[in-house]
Structures are given as C-alpha cells and as structure tokens.
Backbone as JSON, one array per atom type, in Angstrom:
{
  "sequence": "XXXXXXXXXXXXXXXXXXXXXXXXXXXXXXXXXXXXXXXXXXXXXXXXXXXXXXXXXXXXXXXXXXXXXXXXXXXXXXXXXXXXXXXXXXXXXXXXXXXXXXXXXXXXXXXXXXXXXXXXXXXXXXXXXXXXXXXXXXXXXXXXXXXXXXXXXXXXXXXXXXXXXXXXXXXXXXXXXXXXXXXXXXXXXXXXXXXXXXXXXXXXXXXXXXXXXX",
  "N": [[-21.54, -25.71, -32.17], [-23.18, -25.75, -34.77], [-25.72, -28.16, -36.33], [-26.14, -29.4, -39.45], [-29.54, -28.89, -40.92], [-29.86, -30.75, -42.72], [-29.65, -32.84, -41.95], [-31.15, -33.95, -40.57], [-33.69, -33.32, -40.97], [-35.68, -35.31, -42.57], [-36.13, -37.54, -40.97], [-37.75, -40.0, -40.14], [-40.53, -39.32, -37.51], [-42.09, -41.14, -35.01], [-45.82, -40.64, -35.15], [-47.13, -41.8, -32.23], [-45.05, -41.71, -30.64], [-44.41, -39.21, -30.42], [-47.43, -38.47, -29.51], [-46.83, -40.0, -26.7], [-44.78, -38.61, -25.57], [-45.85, -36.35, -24.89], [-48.13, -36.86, -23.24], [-46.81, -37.8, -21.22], [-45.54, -35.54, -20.14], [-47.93, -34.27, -19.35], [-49.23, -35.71, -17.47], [-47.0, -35.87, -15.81], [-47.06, -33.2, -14.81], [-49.75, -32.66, -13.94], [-51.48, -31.92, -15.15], [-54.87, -32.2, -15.39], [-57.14, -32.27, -16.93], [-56.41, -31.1, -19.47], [-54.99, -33.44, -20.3], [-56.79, -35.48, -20.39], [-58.45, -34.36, -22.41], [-57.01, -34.31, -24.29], [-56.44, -37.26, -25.03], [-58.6, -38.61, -25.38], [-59.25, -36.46, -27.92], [-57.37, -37.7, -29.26], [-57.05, -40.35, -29.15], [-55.82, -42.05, -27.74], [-54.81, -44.35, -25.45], [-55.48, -43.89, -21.71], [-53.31, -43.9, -19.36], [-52.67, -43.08, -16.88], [-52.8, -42.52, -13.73], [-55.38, -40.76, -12.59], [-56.52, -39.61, -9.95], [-54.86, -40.1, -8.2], [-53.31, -37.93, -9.62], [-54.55, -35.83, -9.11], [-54.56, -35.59, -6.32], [-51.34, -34.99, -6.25], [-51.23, -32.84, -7.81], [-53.01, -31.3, -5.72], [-50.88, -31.17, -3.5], [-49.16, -30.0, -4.32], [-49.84, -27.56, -5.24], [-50.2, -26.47, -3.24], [-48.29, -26.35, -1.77], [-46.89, -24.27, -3.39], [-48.15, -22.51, -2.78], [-47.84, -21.29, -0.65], [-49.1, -22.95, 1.6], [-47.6, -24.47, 3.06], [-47.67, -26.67, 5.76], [-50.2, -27.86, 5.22], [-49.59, -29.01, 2.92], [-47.26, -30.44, 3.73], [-48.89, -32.42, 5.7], [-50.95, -33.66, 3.73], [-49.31, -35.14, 2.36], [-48.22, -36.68, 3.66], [-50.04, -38.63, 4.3], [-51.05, -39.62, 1.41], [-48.24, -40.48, 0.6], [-47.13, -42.27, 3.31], [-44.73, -42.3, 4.08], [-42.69, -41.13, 2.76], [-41.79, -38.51, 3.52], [-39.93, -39.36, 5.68], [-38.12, -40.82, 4.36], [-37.05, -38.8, 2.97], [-35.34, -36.54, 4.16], [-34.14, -34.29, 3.6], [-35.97, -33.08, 1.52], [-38.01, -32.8, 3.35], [-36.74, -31.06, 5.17], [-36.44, -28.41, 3.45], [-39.38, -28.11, 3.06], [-40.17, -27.72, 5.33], [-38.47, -25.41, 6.24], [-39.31, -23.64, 3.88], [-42.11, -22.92, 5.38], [-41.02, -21.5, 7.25], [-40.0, -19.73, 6.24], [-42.28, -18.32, 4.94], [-43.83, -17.7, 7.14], [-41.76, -15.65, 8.33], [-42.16, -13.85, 6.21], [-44.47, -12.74, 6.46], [-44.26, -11.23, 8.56], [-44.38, -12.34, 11.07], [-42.35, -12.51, 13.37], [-41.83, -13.92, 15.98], [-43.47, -16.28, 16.15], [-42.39, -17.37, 14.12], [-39.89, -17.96, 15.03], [-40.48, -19.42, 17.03], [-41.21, -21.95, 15.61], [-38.98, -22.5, 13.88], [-37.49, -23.78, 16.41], [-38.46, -25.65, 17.19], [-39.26, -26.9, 14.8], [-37.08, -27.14, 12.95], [-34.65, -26.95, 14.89], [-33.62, -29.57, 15.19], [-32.72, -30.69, 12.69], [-30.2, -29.2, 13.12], [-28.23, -31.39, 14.35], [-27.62, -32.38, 12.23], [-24.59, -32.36, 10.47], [-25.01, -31.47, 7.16], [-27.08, -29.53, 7.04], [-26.71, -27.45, 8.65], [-25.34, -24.79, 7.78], [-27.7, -24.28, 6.62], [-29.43, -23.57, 7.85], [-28.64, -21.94, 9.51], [-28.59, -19.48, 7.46], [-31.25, -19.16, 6.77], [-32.11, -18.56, 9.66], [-31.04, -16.0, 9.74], [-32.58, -14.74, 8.3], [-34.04, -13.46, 10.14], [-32.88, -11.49, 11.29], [-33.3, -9.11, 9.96], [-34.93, -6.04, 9.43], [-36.18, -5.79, 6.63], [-36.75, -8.34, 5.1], [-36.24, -9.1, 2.32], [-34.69, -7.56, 1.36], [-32.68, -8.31, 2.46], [-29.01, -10.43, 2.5], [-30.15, -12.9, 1.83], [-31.96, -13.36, 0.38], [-33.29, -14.55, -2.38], [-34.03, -16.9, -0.83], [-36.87, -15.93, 0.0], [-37.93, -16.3, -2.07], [-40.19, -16.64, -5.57], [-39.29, -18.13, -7.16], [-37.42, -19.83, -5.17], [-39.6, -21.44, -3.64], [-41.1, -22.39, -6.24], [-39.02, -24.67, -7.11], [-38.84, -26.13, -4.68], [-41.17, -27.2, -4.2], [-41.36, -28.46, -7.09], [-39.69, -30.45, -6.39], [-41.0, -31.88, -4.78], [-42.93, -32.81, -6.04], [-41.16, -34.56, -7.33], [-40.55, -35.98, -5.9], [-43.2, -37.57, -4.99], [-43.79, -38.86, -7.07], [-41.58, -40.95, -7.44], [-42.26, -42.23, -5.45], [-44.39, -43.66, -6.32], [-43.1, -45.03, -8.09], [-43.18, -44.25, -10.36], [-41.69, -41.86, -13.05], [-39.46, -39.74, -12.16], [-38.92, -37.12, -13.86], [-40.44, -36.08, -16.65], [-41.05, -37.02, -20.11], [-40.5, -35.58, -22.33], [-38.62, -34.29, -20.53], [-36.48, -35.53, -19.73], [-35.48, -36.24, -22.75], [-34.45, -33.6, -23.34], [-32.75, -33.56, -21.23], [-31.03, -35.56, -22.5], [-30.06, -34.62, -25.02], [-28.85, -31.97, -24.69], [-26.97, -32.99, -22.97], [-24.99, -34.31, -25.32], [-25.25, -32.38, -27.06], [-23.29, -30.64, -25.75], [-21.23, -32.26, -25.5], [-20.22, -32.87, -28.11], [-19.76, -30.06, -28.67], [-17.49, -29.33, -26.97], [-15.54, -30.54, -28.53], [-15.65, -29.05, -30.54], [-15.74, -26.47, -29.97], [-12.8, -26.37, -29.94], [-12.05, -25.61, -32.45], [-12.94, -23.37, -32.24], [-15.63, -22.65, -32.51], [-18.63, -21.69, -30.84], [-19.45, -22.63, -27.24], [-22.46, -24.93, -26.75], [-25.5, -24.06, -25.75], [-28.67, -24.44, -23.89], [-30.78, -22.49, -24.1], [-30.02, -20.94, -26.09], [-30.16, -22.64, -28.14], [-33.47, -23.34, -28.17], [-33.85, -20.37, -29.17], [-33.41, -20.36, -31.5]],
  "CA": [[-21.55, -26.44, -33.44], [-24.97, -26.05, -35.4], [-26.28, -29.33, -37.34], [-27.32, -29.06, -40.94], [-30.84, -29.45, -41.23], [-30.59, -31.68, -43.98], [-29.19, -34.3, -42.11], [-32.22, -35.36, -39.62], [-35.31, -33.33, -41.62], [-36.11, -36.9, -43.36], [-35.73, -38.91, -40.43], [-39.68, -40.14, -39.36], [-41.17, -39.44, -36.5], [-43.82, -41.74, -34.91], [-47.26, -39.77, -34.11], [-47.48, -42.8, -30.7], [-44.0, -41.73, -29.68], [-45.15, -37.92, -29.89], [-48.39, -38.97, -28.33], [-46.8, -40.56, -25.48], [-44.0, -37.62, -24.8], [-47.13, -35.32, -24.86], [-49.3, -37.52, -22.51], [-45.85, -38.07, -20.05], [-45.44, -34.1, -19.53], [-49.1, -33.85, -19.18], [-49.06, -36.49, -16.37], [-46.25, -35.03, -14.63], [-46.89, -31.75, -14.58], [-50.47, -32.46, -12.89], [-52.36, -30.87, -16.13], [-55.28, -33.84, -15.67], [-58.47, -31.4, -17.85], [-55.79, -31.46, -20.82], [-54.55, -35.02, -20.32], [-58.41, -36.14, -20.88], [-58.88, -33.63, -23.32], [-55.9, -34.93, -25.45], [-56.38, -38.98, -25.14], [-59.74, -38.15, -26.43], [-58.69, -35.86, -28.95], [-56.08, -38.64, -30.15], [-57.74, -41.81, -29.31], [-54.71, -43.11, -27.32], [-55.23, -44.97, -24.26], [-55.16, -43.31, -21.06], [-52.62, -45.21, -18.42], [-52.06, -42.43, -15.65], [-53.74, -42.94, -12.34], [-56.16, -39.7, -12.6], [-57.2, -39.72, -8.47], [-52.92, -39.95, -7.92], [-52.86, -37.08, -10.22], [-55.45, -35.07, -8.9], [-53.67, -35.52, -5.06], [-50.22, -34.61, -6.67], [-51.88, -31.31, -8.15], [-53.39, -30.51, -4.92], [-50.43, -30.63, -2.57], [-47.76, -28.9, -5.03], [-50.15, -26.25, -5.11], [-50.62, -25.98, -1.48], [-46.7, -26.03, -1.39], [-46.3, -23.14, -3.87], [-48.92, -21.17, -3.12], [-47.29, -21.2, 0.85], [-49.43, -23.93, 2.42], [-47.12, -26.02, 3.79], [-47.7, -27.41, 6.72], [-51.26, -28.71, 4.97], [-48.91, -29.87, 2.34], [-47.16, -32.01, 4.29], [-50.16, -33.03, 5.54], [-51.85, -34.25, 2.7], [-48.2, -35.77, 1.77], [-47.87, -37.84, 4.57], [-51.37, -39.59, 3.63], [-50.63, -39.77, 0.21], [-47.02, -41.38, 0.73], [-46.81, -42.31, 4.77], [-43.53, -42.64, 4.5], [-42.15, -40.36, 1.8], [-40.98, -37.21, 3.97], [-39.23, -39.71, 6.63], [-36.78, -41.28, 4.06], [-36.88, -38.35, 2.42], [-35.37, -35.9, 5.25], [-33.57, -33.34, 2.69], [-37.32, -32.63, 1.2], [-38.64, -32.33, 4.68], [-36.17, -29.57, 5.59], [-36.67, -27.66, 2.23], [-40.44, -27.96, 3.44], [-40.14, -27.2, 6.72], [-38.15, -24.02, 5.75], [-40.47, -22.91, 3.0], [-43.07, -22.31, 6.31], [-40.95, -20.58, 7.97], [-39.98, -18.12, 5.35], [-43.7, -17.73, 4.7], [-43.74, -16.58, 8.5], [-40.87, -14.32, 8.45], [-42.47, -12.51, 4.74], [-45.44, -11.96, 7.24], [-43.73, -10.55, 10.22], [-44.88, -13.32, 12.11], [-41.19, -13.44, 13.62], [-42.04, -14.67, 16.85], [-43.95, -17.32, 15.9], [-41.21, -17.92, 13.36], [-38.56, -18.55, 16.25], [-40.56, -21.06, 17.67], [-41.66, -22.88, 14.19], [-37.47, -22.95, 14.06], [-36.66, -24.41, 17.51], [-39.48, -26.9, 17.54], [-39.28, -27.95, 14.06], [-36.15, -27.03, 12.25], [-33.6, -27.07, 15.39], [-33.13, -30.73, 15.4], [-31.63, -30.9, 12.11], [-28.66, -29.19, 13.24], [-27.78, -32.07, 14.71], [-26.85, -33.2, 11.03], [-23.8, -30.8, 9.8], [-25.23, -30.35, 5.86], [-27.99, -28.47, 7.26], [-26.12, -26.24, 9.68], [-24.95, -23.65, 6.97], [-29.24, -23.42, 5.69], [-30.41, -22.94, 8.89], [-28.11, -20.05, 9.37], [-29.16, -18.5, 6.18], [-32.68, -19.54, 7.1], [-32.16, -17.82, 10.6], [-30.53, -14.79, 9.37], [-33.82, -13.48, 8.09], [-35.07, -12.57, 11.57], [-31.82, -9.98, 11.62], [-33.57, -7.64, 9.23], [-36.45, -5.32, 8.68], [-36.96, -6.01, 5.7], [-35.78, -10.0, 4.42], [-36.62, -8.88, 0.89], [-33.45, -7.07, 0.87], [-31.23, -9.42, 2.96], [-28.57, -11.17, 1.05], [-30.28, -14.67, 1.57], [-33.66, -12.91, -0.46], [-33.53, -15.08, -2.87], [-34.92, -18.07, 0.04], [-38.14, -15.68, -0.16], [-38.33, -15.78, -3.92], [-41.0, -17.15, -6.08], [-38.25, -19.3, -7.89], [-37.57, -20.66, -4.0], [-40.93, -22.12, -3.92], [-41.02, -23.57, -6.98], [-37.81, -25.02, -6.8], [-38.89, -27.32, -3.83], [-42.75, -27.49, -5.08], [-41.1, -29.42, -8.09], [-39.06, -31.45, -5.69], [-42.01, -32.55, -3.86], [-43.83, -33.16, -6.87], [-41.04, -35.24, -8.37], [-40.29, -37.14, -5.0], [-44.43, -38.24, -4.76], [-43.5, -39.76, -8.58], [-40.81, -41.61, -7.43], [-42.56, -43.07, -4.34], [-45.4, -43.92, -6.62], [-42.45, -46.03, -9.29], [-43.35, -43.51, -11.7], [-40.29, -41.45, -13.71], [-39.28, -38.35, -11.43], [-39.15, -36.25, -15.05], [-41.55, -36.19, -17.63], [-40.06, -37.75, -20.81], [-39.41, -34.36, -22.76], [-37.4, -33.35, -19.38], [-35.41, -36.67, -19.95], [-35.1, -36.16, -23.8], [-33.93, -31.94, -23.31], [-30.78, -33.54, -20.74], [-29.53, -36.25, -23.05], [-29.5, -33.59, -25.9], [-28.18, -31.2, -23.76], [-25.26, -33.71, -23.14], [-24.87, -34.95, -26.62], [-24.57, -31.4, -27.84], [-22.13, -29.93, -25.26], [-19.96, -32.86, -26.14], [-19.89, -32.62, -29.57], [-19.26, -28.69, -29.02], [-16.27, -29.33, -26.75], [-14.59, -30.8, -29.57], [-16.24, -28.05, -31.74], [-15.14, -25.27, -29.76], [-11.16, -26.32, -29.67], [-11.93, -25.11, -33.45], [-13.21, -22.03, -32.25], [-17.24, -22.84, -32.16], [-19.25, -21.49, -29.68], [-20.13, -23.99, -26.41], [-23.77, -25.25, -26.86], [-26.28, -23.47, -24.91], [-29.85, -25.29, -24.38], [-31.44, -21.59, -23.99], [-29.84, -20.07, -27.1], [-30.76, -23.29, -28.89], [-34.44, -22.95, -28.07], [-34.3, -19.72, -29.59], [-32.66, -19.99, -32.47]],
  "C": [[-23.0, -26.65, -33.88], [-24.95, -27.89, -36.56], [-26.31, -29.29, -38.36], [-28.67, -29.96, -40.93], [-31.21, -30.32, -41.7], [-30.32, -32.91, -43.43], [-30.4, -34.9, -40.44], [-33.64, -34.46, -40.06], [-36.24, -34.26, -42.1], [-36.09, -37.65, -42.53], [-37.1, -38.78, -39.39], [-39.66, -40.13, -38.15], [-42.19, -39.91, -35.82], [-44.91, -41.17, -34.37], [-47.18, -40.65, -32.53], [-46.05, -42.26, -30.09], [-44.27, -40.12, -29.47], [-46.35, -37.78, -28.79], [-47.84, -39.15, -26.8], [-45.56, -39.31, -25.07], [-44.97, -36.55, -24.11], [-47.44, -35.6, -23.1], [-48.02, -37.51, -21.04], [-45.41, -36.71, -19.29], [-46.81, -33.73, -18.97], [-49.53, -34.43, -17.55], [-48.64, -36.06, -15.36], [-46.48, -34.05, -14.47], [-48.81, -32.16, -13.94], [-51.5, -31.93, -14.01], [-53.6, -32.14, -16.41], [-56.74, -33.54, -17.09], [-57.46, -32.08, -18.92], [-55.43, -32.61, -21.1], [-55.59, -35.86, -21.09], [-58.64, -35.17, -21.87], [-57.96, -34.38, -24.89], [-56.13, -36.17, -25.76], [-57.85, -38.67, -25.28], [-60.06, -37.84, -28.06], [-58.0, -36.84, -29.89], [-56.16, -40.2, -30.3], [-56.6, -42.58, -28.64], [-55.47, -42.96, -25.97], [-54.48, -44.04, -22.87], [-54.68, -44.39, -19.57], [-52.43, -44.51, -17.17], [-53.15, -42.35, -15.02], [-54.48, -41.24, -12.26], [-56.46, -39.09, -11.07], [-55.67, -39.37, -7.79], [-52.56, -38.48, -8.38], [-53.19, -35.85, -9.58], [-54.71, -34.6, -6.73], [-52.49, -34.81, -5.49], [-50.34, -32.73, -6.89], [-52.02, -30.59, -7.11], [-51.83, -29.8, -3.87], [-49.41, -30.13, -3.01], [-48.47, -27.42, -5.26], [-50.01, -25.41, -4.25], [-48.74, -25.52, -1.33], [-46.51, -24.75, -1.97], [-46.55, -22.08, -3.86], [-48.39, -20.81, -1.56], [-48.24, -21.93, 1.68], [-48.77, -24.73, 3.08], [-47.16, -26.89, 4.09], [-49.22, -28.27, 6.08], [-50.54, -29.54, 3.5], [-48.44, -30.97, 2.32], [-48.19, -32.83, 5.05], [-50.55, -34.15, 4.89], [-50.17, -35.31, 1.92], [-48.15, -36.7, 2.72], [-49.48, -39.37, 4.61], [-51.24, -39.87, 2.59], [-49.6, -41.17, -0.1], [-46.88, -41.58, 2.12], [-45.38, -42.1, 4.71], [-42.1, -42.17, 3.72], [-41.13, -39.08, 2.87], [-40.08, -37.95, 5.27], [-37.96, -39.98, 6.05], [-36.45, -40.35, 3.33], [-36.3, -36.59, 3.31], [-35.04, -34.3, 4.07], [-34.81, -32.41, 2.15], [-37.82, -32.04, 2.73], [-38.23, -30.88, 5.22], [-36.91, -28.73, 4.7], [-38.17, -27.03, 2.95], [-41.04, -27.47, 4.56], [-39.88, -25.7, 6.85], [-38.9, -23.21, 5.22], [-41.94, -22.32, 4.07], [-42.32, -20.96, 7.18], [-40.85, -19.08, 7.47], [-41.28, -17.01, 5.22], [-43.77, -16.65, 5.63], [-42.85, -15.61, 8.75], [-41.48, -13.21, 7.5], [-43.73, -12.07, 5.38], [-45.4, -11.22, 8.31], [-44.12, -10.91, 11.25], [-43.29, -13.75, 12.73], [-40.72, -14.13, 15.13], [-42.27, -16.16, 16.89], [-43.05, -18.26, 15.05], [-39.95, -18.92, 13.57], [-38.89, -19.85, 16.45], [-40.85, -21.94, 16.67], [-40.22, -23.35, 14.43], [-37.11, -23.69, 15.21], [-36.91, -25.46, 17.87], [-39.33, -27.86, 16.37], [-37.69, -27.99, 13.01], [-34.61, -27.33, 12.86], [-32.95, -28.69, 15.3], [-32.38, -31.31, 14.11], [-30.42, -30.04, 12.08], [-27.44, -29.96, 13.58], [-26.73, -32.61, 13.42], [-25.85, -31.75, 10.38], [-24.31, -30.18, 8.56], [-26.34, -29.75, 5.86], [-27.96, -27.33, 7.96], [-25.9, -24.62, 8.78], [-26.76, -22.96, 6.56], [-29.27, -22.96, 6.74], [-29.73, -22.22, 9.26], [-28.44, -19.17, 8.64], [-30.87, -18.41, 6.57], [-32.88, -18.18, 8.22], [-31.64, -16.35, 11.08], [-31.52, -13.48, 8.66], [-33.93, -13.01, 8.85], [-34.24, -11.46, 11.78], [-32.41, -8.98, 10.8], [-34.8, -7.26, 9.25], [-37.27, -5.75, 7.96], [-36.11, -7.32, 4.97], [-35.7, -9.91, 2.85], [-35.22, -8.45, 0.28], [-32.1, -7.49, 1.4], [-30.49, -10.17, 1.74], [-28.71, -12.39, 0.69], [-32.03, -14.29, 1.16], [-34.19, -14.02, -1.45], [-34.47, -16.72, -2.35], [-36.44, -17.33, 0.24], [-38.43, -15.65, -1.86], [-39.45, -16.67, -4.45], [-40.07, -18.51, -6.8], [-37.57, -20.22, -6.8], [-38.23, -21.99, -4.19], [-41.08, -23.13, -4.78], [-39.89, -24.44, -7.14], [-38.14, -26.37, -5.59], [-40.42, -27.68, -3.65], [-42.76, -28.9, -5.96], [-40.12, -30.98, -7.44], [-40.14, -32.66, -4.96], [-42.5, -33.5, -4.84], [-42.92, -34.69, -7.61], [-40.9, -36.94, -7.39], [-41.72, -38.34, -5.15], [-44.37, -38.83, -6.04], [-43.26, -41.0, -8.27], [-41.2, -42.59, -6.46], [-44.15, -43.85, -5.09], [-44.94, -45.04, -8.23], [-42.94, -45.62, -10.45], [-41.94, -42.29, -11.66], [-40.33, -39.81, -12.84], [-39.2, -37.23, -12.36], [-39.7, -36.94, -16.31], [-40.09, -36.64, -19.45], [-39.72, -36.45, -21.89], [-38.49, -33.86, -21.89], [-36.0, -34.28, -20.1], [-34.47, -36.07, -21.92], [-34.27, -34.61, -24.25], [-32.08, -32.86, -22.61], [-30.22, -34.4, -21.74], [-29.27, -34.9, -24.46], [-28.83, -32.76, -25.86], [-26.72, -31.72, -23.78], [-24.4, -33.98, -24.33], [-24.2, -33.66, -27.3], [-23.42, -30.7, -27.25], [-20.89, -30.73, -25.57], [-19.51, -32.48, -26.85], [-19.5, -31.21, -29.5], [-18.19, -28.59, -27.94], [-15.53, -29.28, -27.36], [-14.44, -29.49, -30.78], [-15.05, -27.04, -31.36], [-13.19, -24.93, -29.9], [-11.08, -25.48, -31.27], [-12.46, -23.69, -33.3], [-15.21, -21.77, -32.29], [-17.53, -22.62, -30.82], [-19.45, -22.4, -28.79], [-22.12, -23.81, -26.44], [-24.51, -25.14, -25.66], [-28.04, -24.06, -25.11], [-30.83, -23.96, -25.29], [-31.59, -21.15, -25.35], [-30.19, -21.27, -28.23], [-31.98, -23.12, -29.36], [-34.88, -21.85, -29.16], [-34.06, -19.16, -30.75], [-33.63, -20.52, -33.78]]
}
C-alpha cells in the first residue's frame, strides 16, 4: 500500500530533531572525525562520551577485522563484566577465533582453542547444535565450500562485530540502536500492518528494501 505524497509533504520537520538522529547514528556507529566535524558544522552541542567512542571503534574493529581474542581483551577492561553476563556474545566471540584459525589451516591449534575454550559450553544444550556446525569445519579441505561456509563469511563477522558493539552500548545505558535504526523498525511495523489489511485487497506486502528504492 503506497501513501500519497500529499498527505505528509507539509508536515514540518525540526532541523534539532534531524540534528540529533544524525548525531545518534554517528555516535553509534563509532564515526567520532564526522561526529566533531558535524556539531561544529551545526553548532549543536556535543553529548557523546568521545574516549567511550574511540574504545568502542577500536575493539569492533579488532573483532571484524579477526582480532578477537585482543578484542575481548580490550572488552573486558572496557566493561569487566560485560562478556560474563553476556555468555551468548562470548560464544559468538569465542567462535569467530576459531573460524579465523580453521580459514588459516591452523586446525590443530583450532582443536585445542575448541576444547579449552569452547568445550565447556556444551554443557549448556542451545550451544550444542553451533558447536557442531562450528566443529564440522575441521571435516573439510576446504571450509569455504562446507555447508556451514557461511560461519566463515564476511557477513559472519559483522553480524557479531555489531553485537558486540551494541552490547558495550547497553552496558554503558546508552540505546543498543542508533535512533534512525529505531525509527526504520517502527515504520517497518506500521507499514506491514497497514499492508496486511492492504494486501487482503490485493496490494503488495510492504518491503523496507523495495521501499528504499522506490
């Protein structure tokens, strides 16, 4: 169900509430040059902890670029106490090393990374099924073409990069998504509703993607 234009073209927008969606993606996402470049640029006040930001930046890099283990690292100084209550992250993170070591043919070293640091959450059953998939790399040649490839993928990575990034938010009582993330899902919701009803008339279901590009 499309909109007509005419009925929210006229309806003001405040430059400070643009400003501040701006400044809240800029934040979260770690971008701190443009952040100061912009609240400059715009004369609005700058409220995000710059030194917080600048930590955040470092160890989602280190995570995505395959650092890990200095990831968690620098995470466990950061937040002491973030990857303990946060065990689900920990795995993810834990994993993401080992993969590294399997895409290097380090699969010795791999084993024992797994037995030392990954075996003990089998103890918990909803990790039993990863760490099979996890441990199913070492059966092939080549893991690239196993059917659990996608756990070496670049979209992996980021995938639990952004997790990290949103957890060290949340342990810091700042918003785990940036306020255009927030403002994309309720629209998102708002419009698939409204095109439930749509579609019983035969309207397409509302797609964010095909929105975007329309």
């Amino acid at each position: 169900m499309d909109i007509d234009p005419r009925q929210y073209e006229d309806i003001a927008v405040n430059d400070n509430d643009v400003h501040s969606i701006v400044m809240s993606y800029l934040a979260h996402s770690c971008f701190t040059d443009t952040l100061e470049s912009f609240t400059t640029s715009t004369g609005v006040k700058q409220t995000a902890n710059l030194e917080d930001m600048e930590k955040r930046k470092r160890i989602y890099h280190l995570a995505l670029e395959g650092s890990v283990l200095k990831a968690i690292e620098l995470t466990e100084q950061f937040a002491p106490d973030l990857l303990e209550k946060n065990k689900d992250l920990h795995f993810d993170l834990l994993s993401l090393h080992f993969v590294g070591l399997v895409c290097s043919r380090k699969c010795t070293e791999a084993l024992e990374f797994a037995q030392a640091k990954l075996a003990p959450f089998g103890k918990v059953q909803k990790y039993v099924e990863k760490l099979e998939d996890f441990m199913a790399l070492l059966a092939y040649n080549e893991p690239e073409k196993s059917p659990m490839f996608h756990l070496l993928s670049l979209e992996y990575r980021q995938q639990v990069a952004d997790s990290l990034n949103r957890a060290m938010l949340a342990n810091s009582n700042l918003p785990s998504y940036s306020a255009v993330e927030r403002l994309m899902q309720q629209t998102t919701v708002v419009r698939q509703c409204l095109s439930q009803e749509s579609s019983k008339e035969g309207y397409p279901v509302f797609a964010l993607k095909d929105f975007l590009k329309s």
